[in-house]
N, C-alpha and C positions, 0 to 999 in steps of 0.2 A: 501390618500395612506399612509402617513406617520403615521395617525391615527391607523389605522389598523394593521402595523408594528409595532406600540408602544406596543397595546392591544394584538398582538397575542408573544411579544416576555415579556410580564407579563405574560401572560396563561403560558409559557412556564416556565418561573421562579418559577412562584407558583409551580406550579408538578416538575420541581426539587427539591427545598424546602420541598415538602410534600413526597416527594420519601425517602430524607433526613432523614425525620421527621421516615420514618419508617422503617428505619434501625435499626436490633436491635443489642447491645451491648455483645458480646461474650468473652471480656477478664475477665482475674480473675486473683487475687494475694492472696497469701496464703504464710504462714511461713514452713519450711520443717527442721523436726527435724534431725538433723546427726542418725545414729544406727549403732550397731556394722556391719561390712559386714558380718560374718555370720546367723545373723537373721534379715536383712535389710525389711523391707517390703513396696512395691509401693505403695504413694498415687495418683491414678488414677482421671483424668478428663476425662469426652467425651461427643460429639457431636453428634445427628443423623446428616446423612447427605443419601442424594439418592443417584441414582446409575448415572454415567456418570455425575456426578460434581466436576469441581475443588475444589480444598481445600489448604489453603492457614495456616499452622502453626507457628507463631510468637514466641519463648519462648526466655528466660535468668532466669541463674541465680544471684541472690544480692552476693555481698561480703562474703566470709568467711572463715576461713583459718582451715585448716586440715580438711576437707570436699571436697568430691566428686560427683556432681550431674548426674546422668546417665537419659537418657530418652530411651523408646520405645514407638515406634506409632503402632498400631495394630486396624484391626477391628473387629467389632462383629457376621462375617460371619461366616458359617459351616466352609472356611476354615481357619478362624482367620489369615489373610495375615498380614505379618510385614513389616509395612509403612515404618521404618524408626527407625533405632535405632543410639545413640551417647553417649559415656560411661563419657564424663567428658563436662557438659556447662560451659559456661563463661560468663561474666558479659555483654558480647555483644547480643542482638539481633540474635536468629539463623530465618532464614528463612525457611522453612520447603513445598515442594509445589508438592501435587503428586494430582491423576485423583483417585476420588473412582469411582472404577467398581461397586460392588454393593452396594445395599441401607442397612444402617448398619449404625451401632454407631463405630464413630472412635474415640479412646479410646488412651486417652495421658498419660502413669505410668513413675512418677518420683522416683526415690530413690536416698537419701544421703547418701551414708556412710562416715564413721570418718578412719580417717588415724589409723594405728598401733598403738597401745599403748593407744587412746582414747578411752576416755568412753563416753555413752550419758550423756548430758548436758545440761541445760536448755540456759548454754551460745550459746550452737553450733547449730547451724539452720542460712538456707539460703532461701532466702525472692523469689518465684517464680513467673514468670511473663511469661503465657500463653495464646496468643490472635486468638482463632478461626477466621479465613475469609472463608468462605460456597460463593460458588457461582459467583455472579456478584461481591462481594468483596474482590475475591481473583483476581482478573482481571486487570494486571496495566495499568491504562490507560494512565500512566504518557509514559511507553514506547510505549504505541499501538500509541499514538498524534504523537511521532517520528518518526515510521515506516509508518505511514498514511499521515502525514502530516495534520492530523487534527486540527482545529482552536478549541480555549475554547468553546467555545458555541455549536461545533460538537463533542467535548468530553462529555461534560455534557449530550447533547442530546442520545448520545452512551450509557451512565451512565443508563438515564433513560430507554433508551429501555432496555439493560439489567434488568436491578431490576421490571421492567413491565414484563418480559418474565420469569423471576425467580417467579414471585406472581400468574402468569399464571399457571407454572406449576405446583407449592404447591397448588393451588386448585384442579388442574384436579388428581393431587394424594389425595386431604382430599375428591374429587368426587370419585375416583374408593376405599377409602379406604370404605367411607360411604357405597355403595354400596354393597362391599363383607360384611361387616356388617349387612346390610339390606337383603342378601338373607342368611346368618348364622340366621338371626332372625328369616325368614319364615319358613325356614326350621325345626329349632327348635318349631315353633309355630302349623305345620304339624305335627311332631312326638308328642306333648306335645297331641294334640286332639286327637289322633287316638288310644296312651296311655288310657288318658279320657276313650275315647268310649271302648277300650278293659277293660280294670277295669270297668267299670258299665255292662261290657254282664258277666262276672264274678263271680261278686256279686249277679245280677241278678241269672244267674244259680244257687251259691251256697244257694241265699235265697230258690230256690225253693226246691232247693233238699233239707235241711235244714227241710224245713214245710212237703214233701213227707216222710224225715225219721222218723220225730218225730210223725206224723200221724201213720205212721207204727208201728214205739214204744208203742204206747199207747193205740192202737189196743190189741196188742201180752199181753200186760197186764192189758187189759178188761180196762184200764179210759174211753175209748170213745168208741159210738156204730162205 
């Protein structure tokens, strides 16, 4: 018995581990140059993300004085909804944590502008730190253990079956994307044949008419009996 509890709580550890292993890394840092505020213009990040998943936005900006970092969150839908907008970061950690309705690239634009009086500078730039959580990663489990009263090893498990349920579903969306892809390709493959077939009855016709005229021609000026 104790055998058995050994081996199946290794099974267990492994695929957390390898759940681990396939998490992938979504932050990024970049420098952000100051501009004047009247020609300021956004450097933009984004994400796809689907539809009816959390999303979980991390940012700050670094140190820098007479400098202003502004963010909007926006998505890439018809009706480009704005997630979230904040006109000055700060060196802290902003949390950022909304539900995309639909499936769309959510789209993070920063801009710096320079206080009055300043110009751009290669001194003035402030250091950006923007960290996407999509899904099961945007999900704290630290408080869900709280509210549940769940033990480590019933979190991790929770862990897993999320990130199993989130790889579930990015298949069954790369299965119905392949799909509408596979019947645009039939489809395209039906009109490309029937194209074909109408240009060869075409050709077909104009060769003959083509040998009927010049027959005729060359009649009318005695070349042929």
């Amino acid at each position: 018995m104790a055998r058995k509890l050994f081996t199946a709580t290794v099974a267990i550890s492994l695929l957390i581990l390898a759940a681990t292993w396939l998490q992938t890394t979504n932050a990024i840092k970049f420098d952000l140059p100051g501009q004047d505020a009247d020609d300021a213009q956004p450097v933009c990040v984004s994400h796809y993300v689907d539809e009816e998943t959390q999303v979980v936005i991390k940012v700050k900006a670094g140190p820098g004085s007479h400098q202003k970092v502004s963010l909007e969150v926006e998505d890439s839908s018809v009706h480009q909804n704005q997630l979230f907008r904040k006109d000055s970061l700060t060196e802290e950690f902003q949390r950022i944590a909304f539900l995309n309705k639909e499936a769309s690239d959510v789209v993070a634009c920063f801009t710096n502008t320079l206080a009055k009086n300043y110009k751009p500078d290669a001194r003035y730039s402030r250091m950006i730190d923007v960290d996407f959580e999509i899904g099961a990663e945007a999900i704290d489990y630290v408080k869900m253990a709280e509210q549940e009263k769940l033990k480590p090893m019933e979190v991790e498990l929770r862990k897993l079956e999320d990130q199993v349920g989130e790889i579930l579903r990015n298949m069954e969306h790369l299965k119905a994307r392949e799909e509408r892809m596979r019947n645009t390709n039939e489809s395209t493959n039906e009109r490309v044949k029937w194209f074909s077939t109408l240009t060869m009855c075409v050709l077909v016709v104009l060769g003959l008419w083509q040998i009927f005229y010049l027959k005729r021609f060359f009649r009318k000026k005695r070349l042929i009996d």
